[in-house]
N, C-alpha and C positions, 0 to 999 in steps of 0.2 A: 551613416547611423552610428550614434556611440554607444560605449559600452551598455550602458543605462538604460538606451533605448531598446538594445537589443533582448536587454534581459526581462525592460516590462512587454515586451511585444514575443516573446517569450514562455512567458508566465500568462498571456491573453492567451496565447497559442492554445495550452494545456487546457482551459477552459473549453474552447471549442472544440478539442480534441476530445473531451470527454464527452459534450455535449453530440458529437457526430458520431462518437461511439456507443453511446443510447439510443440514440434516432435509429443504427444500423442493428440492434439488438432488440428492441420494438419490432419492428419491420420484420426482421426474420425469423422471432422468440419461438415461434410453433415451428420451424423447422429445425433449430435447434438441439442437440443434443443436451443431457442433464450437465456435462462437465461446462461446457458452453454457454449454457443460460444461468448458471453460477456465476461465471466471468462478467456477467451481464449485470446480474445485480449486484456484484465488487464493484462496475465500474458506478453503476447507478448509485452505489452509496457514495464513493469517492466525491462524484458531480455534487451528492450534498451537502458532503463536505469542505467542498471547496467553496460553494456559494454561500455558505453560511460563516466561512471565513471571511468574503469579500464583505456580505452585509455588515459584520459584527466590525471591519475596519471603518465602514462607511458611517455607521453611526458613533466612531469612537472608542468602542469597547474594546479593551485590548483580546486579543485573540489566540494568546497561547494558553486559555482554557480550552480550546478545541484540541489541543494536543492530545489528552488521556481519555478525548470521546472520541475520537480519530483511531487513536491506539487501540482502542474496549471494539471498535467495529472492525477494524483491521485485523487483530489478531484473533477473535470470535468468527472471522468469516475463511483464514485459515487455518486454522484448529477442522472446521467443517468441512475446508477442502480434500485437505491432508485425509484424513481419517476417513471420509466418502471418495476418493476419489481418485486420489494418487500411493495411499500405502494401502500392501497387499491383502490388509484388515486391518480395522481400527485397533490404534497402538495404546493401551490403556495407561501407560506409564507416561506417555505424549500429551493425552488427552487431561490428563493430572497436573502436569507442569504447566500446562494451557490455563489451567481451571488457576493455579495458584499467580499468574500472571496475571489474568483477567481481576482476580479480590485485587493484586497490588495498585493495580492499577485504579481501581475504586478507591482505593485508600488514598493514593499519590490525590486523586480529585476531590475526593470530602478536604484531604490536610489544606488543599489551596485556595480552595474556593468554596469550600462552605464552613471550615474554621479558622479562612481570613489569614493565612497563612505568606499568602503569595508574597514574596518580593522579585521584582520582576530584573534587577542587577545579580540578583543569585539565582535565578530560576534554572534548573537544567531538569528538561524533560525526562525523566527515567524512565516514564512509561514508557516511551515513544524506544527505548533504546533496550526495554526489556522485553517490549513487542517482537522487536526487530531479531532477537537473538533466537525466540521460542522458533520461530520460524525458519530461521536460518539452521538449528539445531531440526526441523523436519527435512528439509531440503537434504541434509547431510542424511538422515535416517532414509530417507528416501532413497539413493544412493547405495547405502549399505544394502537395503535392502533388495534391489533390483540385480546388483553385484551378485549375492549370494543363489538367487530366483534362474537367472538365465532365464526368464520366460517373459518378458517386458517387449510386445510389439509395438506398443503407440510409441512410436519413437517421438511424439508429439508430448507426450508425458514427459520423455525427457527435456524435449526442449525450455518445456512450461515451468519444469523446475529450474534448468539452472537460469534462464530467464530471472526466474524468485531471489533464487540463489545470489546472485549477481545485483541486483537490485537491492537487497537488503544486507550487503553486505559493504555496497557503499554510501547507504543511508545511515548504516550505523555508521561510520567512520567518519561520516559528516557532523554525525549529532552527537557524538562522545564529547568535542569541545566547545557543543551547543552554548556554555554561559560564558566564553573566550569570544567568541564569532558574535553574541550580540553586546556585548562589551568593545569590540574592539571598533575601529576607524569605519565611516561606511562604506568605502572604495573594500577593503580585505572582506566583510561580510557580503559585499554585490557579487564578488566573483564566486566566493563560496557556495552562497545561493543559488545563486546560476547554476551550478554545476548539479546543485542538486534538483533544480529547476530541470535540466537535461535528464537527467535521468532520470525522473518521475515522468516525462513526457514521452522516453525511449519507452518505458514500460507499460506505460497506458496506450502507445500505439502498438507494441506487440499484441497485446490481450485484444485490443481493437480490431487488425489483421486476421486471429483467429477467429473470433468470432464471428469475419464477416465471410472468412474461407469456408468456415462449416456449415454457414447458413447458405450460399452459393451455392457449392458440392449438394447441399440437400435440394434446392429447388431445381438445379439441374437435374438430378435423378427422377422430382416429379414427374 
């Protein structure tokens, strides 16, 4: 198998991986916990997002307009987590910086694609990298705040953060030289991809594992 094939069979993987991590989040949603049936509908938006990337290659349309509606539901569905779920009360000052992400990000999408803005040899996703940070900056609060608490037993909360943590930490590091990487040779970009191809598929089966532990553990107990 070469490099190529490895990385579209790869990127099929993550598909189905989402795809089997819906089916398993259906199947168990009522036995679920609130934290859990969250992850469920992240991964159910993700699946949308992803299929609507494939349609929009299929008929042509270029596809990095999915970028700042990928980003407006990504970082809208942790702003939601964070603040429900994982800090010790909703962080008002968090919940703000959220809010003023989520306008830039509308704005980055009116500039490109509704006043025709785009060039697609200078594009570099901001949003996607301003997403990335509001979060990475909760993960860190998160953190502090647990540090200062001593009263944190989901040691599962921890995990789920630095999971986050970890994830987005080297999505941005991939998407910092986002307009280099689709400018440069397609051999340098495949492997790039790839990597990031990996780790989006590390993190979608983490969340996939838990939800199907919690769902398990609950039917066991019936």
């Amino acid at each position: 198998m070469t490099f190529n094939e490895f990385s579209s069979a790869l990127a099929f993987s993550t598909g189905i991986g989402l795809i089997i991590g819906v089916a398993i989040g259906v199947f168990t949603y009522k036995k679920l916990d609130s934290l859990n049936k969250s992850l469920f509908w992240y991964l159910l938006l993700m699946l949308m997002v992803h299929l609507s990337t494939k349609i929009m290659n299929a008929i042509a349309v270029t596809s990095v307009m999915i970028f700042p509606v990928y980003s407006f539901i990504e970082l809208s569905f942790f702003i939601y987590l964070y603040n429900k779920y994982l800090f010790n009360k909703p962080n008002k000052i968090l919940i703000g910086l959220g809010c003023i992400g989520l306008i830039y990000i509308v704005a980055e999408f009116l500039q490109y694609f509704v006043f025709d803005t785009l060039n697609l040899k200078q594009f570099q996703p901001y949003c996607k990298i301003a997403d990335n940070f509001i979060v990475i900056i909760m993960a860190l609060v998160f953190y502090y705040q647990k540090m200062n608490s001593f009263n944190e037993i989901k040691w599962t909360n921890f995990k789920l953060n630095t999971a986050v943590l970890v994830y987005f930490t080297i999505n941005t590091i991939i998407y910092i030289p986002f307009n280099f990487i689709i400018n440069e040779t397609i051999g340098v970009r495949l492997y790039i991809w790839t990597v990031n191809v990996v780790i989006i598929f590390l993190f979608y089966i983490y969340l996939i594992t838990l939800i199907w532990k919690n769902g398990r553990r609950a039917i066991e107990k019936s």
